[in-house]
C-alpha positions as CSV (number, residue, x, y, z in Angstrom):
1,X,100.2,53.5,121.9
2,X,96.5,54.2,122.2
3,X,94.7,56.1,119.5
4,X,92.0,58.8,119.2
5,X,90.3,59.5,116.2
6,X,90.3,63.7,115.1
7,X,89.9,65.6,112.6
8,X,92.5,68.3,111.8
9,X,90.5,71.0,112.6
10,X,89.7,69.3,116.0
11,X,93.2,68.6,116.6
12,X,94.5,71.8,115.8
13,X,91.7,73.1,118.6
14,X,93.5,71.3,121.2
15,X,96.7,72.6,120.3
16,X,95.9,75.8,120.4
17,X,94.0,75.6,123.4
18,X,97.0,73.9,125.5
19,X,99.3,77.0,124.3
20,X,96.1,78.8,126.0
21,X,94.6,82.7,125.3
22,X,96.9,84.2,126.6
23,X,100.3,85.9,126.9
24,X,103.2,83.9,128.6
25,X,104.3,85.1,131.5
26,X,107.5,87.3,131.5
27,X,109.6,83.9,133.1
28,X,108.5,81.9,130.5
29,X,109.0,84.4,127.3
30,X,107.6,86.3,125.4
31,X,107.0,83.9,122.2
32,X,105.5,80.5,121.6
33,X,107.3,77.9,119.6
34,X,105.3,74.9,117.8
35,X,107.0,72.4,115.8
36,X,105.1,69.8,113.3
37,X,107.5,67.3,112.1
38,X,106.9,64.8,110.0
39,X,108.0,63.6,106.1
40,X,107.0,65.6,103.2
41,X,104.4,62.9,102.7
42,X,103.3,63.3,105.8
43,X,101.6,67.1,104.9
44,X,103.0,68.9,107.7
45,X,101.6,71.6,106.1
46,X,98.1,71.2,106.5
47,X,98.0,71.0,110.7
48,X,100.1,73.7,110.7
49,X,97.4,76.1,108.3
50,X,94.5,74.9,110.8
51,X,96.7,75.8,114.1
52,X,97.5,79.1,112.7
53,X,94.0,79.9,111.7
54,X,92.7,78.5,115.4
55,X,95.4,80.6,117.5
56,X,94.2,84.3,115.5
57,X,90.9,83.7,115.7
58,X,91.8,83.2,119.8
59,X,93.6,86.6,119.4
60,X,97.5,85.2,118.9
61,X,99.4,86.4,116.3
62,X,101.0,83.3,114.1
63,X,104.0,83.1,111.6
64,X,104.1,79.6,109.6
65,X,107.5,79.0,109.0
66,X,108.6,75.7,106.7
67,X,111.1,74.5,107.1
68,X,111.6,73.9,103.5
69,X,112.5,77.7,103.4
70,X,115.8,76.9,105.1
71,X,117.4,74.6,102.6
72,X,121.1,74.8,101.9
73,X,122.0,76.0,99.0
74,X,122.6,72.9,96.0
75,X,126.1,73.2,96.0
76,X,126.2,71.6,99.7
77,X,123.2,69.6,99.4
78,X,124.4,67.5,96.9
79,X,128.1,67.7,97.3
80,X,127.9,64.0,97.2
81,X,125.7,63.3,95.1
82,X,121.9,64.2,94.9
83,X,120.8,60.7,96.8
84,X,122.8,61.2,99.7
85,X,121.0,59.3,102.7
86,X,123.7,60.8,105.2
87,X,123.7,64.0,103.8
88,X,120.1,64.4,103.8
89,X,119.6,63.3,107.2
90,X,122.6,66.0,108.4
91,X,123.3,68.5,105.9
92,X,120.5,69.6,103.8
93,X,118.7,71.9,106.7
94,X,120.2,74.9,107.7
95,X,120.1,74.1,111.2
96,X,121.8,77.2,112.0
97,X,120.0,79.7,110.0
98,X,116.9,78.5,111.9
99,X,118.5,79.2,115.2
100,X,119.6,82.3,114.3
101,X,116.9,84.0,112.3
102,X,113.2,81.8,114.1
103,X,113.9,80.6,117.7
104,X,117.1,83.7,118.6
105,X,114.5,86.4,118.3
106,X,111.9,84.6,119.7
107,X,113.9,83.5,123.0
108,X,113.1,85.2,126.2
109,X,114.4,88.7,125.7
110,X,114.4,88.8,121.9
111,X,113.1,90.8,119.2
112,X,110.5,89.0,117.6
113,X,112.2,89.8,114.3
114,X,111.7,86.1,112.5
115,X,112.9,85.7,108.8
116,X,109.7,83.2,107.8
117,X,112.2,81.8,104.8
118,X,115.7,82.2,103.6
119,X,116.7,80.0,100.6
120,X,114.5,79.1,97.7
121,X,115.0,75.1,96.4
122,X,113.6,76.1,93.2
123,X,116.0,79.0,91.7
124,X,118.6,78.5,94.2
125,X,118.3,81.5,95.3
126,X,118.7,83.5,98.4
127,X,114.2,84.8,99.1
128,X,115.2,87.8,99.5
129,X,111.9,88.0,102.5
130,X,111.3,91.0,104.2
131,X,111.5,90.1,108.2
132,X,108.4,89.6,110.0
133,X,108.2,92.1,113.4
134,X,105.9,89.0,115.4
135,X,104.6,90.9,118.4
136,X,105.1,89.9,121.7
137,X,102.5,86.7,122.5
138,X,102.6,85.6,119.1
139,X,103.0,81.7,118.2
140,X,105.7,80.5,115.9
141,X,104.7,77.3,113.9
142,X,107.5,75.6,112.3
143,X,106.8,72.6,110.2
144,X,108.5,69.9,108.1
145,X,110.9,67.1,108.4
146,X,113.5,66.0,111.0
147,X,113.0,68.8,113.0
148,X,112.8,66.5,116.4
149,X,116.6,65.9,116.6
150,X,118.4,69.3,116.6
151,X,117.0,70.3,120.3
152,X,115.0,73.3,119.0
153,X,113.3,74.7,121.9
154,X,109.7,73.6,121.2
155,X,107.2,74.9,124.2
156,X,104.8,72.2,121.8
157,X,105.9,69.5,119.3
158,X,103.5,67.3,117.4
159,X,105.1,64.1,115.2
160,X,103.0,63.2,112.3
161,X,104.1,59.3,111.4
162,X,103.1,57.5,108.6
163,X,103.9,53.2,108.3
164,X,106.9,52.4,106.5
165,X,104.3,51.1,104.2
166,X,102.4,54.5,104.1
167,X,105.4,56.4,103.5
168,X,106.7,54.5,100.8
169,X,103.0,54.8,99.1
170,X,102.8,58.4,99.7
171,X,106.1,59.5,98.6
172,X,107.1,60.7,95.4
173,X,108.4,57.6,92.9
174,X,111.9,60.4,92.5
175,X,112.0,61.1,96.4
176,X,112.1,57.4,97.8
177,X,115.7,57.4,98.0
178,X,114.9,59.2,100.7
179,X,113.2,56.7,103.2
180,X,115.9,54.8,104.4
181,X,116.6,58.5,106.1
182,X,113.5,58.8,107.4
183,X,113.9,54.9,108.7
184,X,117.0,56.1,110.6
185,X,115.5,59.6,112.1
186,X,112.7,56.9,113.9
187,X,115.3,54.8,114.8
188,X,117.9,57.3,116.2
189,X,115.6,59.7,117.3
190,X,112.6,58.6,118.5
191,X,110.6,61.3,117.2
192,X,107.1,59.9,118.6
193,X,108.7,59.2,121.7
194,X,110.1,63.0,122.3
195,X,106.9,64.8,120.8
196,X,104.1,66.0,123.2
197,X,102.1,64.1,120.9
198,X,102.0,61.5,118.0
199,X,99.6,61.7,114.9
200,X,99.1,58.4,112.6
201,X,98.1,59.9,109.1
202,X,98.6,56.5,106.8
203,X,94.9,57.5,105.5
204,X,95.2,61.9,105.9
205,X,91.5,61.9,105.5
206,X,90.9,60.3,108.8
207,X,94.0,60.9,111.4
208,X,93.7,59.7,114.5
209,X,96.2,61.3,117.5
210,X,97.9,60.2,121.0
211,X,96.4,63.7,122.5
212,X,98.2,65.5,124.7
213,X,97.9,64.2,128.3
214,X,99.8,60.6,127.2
């Protein structure tokens, strides 16, 4: 896999501009759908920011949605305990709320009525979020992990990897039960071999990308 070096700005730039200035054409939809999957070390968060900024200021309209906002509630989450490898990899997202309430409205002949969040990790809590009306030609960026193996209709997907080394470093001493997961999700899913393209962010102050002609 050859690498380019980037900077995240840069990288968003290309994103953006392969999503292009424009409205899709009637065929194609009406919305946009980005996903940026990667581990929570990985800082999805941060390409997704710089995409969103570099779409308005080409005239898009953007909705970040995380996908951290569309956790289960704790009662299934850790119904077998809260180190669950199997149940992380296949029960902690709410698969279905995102299909219903992010990519439903934004399928060709939607509403463009997105719900940006749903359940809060924190309280436990239902948000409570007000819907967001995303007008026709606007981008939805959805970021976070395992996103690559539920067939969500991404019209772009990006795959942020980090080395097993990397990963281990970067992730939180209380969250490393989790890596074995992420050790299957490359393993099963191929995430860098289904994304349009692959980022390697072991050091996230200098990323370096597969672009996306590969």
């Amino acid at each position: 896999m050859q690498l380019e070096a980037i900077t995240w700005q840069r990288m968003a730039e290309r994103l953006a501009g392969r999503l292009g200035d424009t409205t899709p054409a009637p065929e194609q939809g009406s919305w946009q759908r980005v996903g940026i999957d990667g581990a929570p070390a990985a800082g999805t968060a941060l390409l997704a920011g710089h995409l969103a900024e570099a779409l308005r200021l080409r005239g898009r309209p953007v909705l970040v949605v995380a996908a951290e906002g569309f956790l289960r509630p704790a009662s299934l989450r850790f119904e077998f305990g809260r180190q669950d490898v199997d149940t992380y990899l296949g029960g902690w997202y709410d698969t279905a709320a995102l299909w219903r309430e992010v990519f439903g409205p934004t399928d060709p002949g939607g509403t463009g009525r997105v719900l940006p969040d749903l359940w809060d990790p924190v309280t436990d809590r239902a948000t409570r979020s007000p819907y967001v009306e995303l007008p026709p030609g606007g981008v939805v960026v959805v970021h976070g992990p395992l996103l690559l193996g539920h067939w969500f209709p991404f019209d772009l997907s990006v795959h942020i990897r980090l080395s097993p080394g990397a990963l281990a470093r970067r992730t939180e001493e209380s969250e490393r039960w989790t890596l074995p997961a992420f050790a299957r999700y490359e393993a099963d899913t191929d995430p860098a071999g289904s994304a349009d393209a692959v980022v390697r962010a072991d050091d996230p102050r200098h990323p370096a990308w597969t672009g996306l002609d590969r």
